[in-house]
C-alpha positions in Angstrom: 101.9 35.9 67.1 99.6 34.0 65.3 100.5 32.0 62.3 98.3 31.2 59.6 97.9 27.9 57.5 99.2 29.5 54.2 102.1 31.0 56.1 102.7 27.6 57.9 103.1 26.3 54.0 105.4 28.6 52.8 107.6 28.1 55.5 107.4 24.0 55.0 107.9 24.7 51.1 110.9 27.0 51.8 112.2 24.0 54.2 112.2 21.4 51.4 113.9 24.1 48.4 116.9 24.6 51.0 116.8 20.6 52.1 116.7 20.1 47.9 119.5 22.6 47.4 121.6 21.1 49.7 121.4 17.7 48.8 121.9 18.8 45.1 125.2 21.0 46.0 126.2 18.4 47.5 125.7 15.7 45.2 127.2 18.2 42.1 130.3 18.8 44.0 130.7 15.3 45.5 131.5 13.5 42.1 134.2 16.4 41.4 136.2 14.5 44.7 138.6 12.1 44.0 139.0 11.3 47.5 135.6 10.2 49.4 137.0 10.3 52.7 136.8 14.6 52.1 132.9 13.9 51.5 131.7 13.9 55.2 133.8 17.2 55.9 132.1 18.6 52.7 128.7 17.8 54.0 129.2 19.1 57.2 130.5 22.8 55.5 127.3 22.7 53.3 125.7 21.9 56.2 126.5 25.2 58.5 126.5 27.2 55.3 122.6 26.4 54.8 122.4 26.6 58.5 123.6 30.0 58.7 121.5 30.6 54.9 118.1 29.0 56.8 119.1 32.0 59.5 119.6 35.1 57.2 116.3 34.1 55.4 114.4 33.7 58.8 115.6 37.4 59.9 115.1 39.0 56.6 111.2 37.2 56.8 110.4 38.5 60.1 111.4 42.2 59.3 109.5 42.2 55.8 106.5 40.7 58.0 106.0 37.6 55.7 107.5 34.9 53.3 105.7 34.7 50.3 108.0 37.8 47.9 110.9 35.6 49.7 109.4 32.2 48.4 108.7 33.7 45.2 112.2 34.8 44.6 113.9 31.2 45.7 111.4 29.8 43.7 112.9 31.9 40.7 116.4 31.4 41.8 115.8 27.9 42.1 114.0 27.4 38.7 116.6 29.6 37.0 119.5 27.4 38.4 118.0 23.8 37.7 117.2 25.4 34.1 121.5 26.5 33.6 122.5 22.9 35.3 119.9 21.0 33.0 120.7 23.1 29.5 124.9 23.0 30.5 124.5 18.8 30.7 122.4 18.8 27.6 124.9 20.8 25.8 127.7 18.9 27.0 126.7 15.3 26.8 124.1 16.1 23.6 125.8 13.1 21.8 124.9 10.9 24.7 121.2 11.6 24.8 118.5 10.1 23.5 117.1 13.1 21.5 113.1 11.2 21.1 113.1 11.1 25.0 114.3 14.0 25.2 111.1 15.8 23.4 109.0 13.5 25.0 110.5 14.7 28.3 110.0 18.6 27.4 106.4 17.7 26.1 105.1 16.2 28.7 106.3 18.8 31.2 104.9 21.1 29.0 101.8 19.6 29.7 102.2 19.0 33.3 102.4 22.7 34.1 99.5 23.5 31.3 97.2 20.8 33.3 98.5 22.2 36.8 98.8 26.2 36.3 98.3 27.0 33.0 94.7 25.9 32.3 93.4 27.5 35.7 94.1 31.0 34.5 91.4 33.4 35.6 90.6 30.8 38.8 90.6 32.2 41.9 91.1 29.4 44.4 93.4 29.7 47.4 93.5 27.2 49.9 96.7 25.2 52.2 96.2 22.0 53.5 99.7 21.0 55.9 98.7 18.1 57.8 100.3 14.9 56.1 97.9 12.0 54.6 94.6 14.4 56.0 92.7 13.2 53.0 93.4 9.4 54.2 91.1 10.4 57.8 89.0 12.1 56.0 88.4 9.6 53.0 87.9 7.2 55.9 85.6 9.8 57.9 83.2 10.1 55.3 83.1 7.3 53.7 84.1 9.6 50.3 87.1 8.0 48.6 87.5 11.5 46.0 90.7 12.9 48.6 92.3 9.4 48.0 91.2 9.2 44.4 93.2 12.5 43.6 96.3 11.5 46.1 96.7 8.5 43.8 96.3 10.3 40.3 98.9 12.7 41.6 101.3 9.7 42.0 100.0 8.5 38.0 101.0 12.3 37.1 104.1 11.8 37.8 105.4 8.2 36.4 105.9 9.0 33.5 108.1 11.9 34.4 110.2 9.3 36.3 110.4 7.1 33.3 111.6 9.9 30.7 114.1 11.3 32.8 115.5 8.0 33.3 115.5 7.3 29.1 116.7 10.7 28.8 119.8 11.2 31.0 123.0 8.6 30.8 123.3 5.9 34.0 126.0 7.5 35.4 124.0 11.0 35.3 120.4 9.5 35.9 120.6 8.5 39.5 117.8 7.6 42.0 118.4 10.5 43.9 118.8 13.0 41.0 115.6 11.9 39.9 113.1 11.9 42.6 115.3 15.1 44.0 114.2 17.0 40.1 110.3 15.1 40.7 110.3 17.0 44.2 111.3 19.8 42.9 109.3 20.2 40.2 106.2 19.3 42.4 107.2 22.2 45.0 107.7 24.6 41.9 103.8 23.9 40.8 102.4 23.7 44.8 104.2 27.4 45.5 103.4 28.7 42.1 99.7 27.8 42.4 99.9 29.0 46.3 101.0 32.5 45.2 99.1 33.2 41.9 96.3 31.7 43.9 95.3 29.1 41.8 94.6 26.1 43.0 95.0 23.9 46.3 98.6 24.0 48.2 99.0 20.4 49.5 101.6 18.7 51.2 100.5 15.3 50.3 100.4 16.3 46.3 104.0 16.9 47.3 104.6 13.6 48.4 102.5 11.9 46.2 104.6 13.4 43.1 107.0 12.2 44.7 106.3 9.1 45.2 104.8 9.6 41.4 108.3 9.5 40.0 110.1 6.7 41.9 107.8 4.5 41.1 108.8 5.7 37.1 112.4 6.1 38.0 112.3 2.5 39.2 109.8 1.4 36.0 112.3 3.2 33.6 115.4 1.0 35.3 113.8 -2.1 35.3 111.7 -2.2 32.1 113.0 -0.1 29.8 116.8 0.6 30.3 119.0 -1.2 28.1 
């Protein structure tokens, strides 16, 4: 059977919403244990859970013959999910959150996904890239820095996401992982939404440069700017 690029890409961008998943469950449920010596047995049950999760999705792919109206819906699921978690904490903590960060925050995701989806309505540009740091050889190839121009502007999109979310959220809720898990997250959401609605490129390395985008932020806002 052969396997093309774009499906190749959903399957990687399916891989790191159930790696993201897990790592959040586990997180969320691993500060409501008193005892830490239960949090290896807990990993290991989330563990075969998405294991046996990773196994329903793969049969229920191969008898619908693809993966992208199974992305889709994850994506949705996923987005509707970080949406409840995020508005819940805002509601509960409101008093502890710096409400001008806060808008700043909103706004300038606002304008990440007007930049990134939004303003390419009516495009019609479909194309996968999978192979890690490809615009690196290539740069190097050619002698045509523009693939490593746009790998580093994808990390500058993202700083100051990691700096607002870190002046947002409390210390205790605004941890390293939390934020460059939400920055991967949020990048995957854009890559599969512009893979689908055929928008725009679908690249691994924007993944990880956003990424990278927002702990370089995270660590900006801890250093520089956190009282």
């Amino acid at each position: 059977m052969n396997v093309t690029g774009r499906e190749w890409m959903e399957g990687i961008l399916i891989g790191i919403l159930l790696v993201g998943g897990y790592f959040a469950i586990l997180q969320a449920m691993g500060r409501r244990i008193r005892d830490r010596n239960r949090i290896p047995a807990l990993a290991l049950v989330l563990l075969f859970l998405f294991l046996c999760l990773a196994g329903v999705l793969y049969i229920v792919m191969q008898a619908s013959g693809g993966v992208g109206q199974m992305l889709f819906v994850m994506m949705m699921l996923m987005a509707v999910c970080v949406m409840g978690r995020m508005v819940w904490y805002l509601l509960s903590h409101f008093d502890q959150i710096d409400k001008g960060m806060l808008a700043l925050l909103i706004t300038y995701v606002l304008a990440l996904l007007y930049i990134t989806i939004f303003s390419r309505a009516g495009e019609h540009q479909a194309s996968v890239h999978l192979e890690l740091f490809a615009g690196f050889s290539e740069a190097f190839r050619t002698h045509n820095m523009e693939s490593i121009q746009h790998f580093f502007a994808n990390i500058g999109m993202f700083v100051p996401f990691g700096v607002l979310f870190v002046l947002t959220l409390t210390k205790k809720r605004c941890s390293y992982h939390s934020a460059v898990l939400t920055g991967a997250m949020f990048s995957t959401f854009i890559e599969t939404f512009q893979m689908i609605a055929q928008i725009g490129q679908c690249d691994v390395d924007d993944i990880v440069a956003n990424t990278l985008g927002t702990q370089i932020g995270y660590l900006i806002g801890v250093l520089f700017f956190r009282r």
